[in-house]
C-alpha positions as CSV (number, residue, x, y, z in Angstrom):
1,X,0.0,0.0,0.0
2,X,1.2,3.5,-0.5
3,X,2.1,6.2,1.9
4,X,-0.6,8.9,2.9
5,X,-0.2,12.4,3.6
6,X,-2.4,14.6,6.0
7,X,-2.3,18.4,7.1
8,X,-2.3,19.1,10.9
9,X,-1.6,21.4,13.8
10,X,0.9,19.9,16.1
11,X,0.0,21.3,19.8
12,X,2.8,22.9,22.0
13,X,5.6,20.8,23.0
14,X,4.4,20.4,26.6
15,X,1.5,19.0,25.8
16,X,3.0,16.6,23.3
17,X,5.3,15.2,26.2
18,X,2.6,14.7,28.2
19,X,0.8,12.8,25.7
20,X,3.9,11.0,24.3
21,X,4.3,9.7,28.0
22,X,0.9,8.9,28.2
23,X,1.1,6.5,25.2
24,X,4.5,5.4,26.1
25,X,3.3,4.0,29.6
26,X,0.1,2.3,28.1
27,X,2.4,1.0,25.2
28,X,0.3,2.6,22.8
29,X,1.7,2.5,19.2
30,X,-0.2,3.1,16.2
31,X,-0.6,5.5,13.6
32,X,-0.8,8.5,16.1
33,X,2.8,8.6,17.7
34,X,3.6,12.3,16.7
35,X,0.5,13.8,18.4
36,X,-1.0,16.1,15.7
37,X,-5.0,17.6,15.7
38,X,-5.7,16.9,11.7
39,X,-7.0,19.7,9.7
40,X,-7.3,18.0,6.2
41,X,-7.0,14.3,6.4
42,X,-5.5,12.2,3.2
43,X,-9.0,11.9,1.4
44,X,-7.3,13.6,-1.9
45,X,-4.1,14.7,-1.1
46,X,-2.4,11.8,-3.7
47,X,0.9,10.3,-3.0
48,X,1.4,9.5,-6.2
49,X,1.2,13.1,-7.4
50,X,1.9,15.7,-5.2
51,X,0.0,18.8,-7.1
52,X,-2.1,19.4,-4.8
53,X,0.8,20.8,-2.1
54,X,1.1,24.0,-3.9
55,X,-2.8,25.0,-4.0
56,X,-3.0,23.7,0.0
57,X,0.1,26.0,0.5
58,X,-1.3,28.7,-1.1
59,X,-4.5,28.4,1.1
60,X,-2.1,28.0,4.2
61,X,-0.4,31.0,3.0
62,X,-3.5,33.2,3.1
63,X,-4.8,32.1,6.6
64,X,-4.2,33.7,9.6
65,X,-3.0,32.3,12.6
66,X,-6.0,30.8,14.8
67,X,-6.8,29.7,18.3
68,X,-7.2,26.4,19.6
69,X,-8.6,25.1,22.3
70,X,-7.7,21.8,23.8
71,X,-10.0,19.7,26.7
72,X,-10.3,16.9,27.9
73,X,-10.4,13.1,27.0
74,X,-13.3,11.4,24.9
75,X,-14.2,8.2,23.0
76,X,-15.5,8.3,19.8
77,X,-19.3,6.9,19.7
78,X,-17.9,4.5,17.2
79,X,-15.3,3.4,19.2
80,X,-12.5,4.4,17.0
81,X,-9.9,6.4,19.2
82,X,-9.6,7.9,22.4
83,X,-8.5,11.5,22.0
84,X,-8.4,14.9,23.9
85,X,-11.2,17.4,22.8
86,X,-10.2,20.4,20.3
87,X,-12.5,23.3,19.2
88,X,-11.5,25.7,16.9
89,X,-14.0,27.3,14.5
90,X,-11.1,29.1,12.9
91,X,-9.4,25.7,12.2
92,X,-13.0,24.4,10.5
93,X,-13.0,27.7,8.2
94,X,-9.3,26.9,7.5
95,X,-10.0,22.8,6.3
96,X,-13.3,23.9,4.5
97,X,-10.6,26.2,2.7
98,X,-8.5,23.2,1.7
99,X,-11.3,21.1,0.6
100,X,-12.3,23.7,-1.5
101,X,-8.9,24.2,-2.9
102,X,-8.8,20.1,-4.4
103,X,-9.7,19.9,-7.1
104,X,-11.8,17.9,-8.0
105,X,-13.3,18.3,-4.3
106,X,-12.6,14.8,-2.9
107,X,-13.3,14.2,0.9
108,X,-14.3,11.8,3.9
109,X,-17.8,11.6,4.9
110,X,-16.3,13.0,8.5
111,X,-15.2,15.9,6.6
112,X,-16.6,19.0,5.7
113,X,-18.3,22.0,8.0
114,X,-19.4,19.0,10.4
115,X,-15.3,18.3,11.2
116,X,-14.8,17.1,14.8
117,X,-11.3,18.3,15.5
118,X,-9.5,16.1,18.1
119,X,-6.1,15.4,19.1
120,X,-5.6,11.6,19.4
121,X,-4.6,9.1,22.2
122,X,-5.0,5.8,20.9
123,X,-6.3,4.3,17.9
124,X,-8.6,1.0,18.4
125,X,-6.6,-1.8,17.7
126,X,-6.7,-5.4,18.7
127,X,-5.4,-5.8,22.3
128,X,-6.1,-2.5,23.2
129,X,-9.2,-1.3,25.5
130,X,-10.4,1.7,24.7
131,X,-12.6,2.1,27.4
132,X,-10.0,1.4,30.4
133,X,-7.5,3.9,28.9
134,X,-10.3,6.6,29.0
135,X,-10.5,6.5,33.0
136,X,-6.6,6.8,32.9
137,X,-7.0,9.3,30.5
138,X,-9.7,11.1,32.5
139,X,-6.5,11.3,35.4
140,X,-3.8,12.0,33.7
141,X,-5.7,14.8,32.0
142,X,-8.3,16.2,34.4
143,X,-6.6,19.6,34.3
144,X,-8.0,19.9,31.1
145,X,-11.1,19.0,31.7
146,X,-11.4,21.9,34.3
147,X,-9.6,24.1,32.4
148,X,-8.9,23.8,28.8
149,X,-5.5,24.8,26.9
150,X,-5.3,27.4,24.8
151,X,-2.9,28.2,22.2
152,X,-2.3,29.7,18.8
153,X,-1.4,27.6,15.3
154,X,0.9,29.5,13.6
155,X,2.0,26.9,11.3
156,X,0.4,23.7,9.6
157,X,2.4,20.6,8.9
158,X,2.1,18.4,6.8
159,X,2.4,15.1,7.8
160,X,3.3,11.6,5.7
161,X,2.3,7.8,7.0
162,X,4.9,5.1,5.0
163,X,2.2,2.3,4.8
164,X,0.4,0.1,7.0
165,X,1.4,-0.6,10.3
166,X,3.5,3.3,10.0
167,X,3.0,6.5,12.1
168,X,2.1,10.0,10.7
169,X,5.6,12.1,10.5
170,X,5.9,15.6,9.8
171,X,7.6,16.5,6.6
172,X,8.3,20.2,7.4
173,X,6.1,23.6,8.3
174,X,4.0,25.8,6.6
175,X,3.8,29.1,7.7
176,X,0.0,31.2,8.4
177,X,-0.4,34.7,7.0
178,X,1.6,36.2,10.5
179,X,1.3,40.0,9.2
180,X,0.1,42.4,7.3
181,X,2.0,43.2,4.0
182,X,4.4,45.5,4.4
183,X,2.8,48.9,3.6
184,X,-0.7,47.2,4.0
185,X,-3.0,49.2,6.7
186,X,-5.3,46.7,8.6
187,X,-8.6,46.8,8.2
């Protein structure tokens, strides 16, 4: 099978510690081992041509940089990951941006206005219960529960998964619009 690419936020580097030795004390490895919060996932971003990178960067290009908030742990209703909460309306505009950019428009059913950003734990896989690592989840990350993390994206990464059985790795960083041109007056 061939490798898959996917555009994300990667959160601060404290928080990826934290959930880096989360997943390294459960002995959690799967395709989620560079904690990342996906803003476009692989539906049409081809590995076997890589046109699209220049439209998406174009998009990324134009954004600005956006807020994020990051709560506590859920489980998916359908059972497929365990994963810490992220809102970011900002963050939906920017992957309704990207879709819109592919052409021709190709997406996930989970994709679209309807996005549920989250920032993954653990992926279901056989031998691992879901359910248990929630209530260890629900300790190790109570303080965002009661109070949720805020920070701002100023870059999106794309991110490239070898094949079965691989991880999602960042490639490098695309930067968000961070100013104003120069001579530009804000509006």
């Amino acid at each position: 099978m061939s490798p898959s690419y996917l555009l994300a936020v990667l959160p601060p580097p404290e928080l990826a510690e934290r959930i880096q030795n989360f997943r390294s004390t459960h002995n959690l490895k799967d395709a989620a081992a560079v904690p990342h919060i996906t803003v476009k996932a692989r539906s049409g971003l081809s590995p076997e041509a890589l046109d699209w990178q220049d439209a998406l960067r174009g998009v990324v290009g134009q954004h600005s940089p956006f807020m994020l908030e990051i709560g506590g742990p859920r489980l998916f209703r359908n059972g497929t990951a365990l994963y810490l909460e992220a809102r970011s309306p900002e963050a939906v505009r920017l992957h309704l941006a990207l879709l819109d950019a592919l052409k021709p428009a190709k997406f996930f059913g989970y994709e679209g206005a309807a996005l549920k950003l989250h920032l993954s734990l653990a992926l279901a896989r056989r031998g691992v219960e879901l359910p248990e690592l929630l209530t260890a989840a629900q300790a190790e990350f109570a303080d965002l529960e009661r109070e949720p993390l805020v920070f701002t994206a100023h870059t999106l990464t794309p991110m490239r998964k070898p094949g079965p059985g691989g991880f999602y790795a960042p490639l490098e960083e695309w930067s968000l619009l961070g100013r104003s041109p120069a001579g530009a007056t804000p509006q």
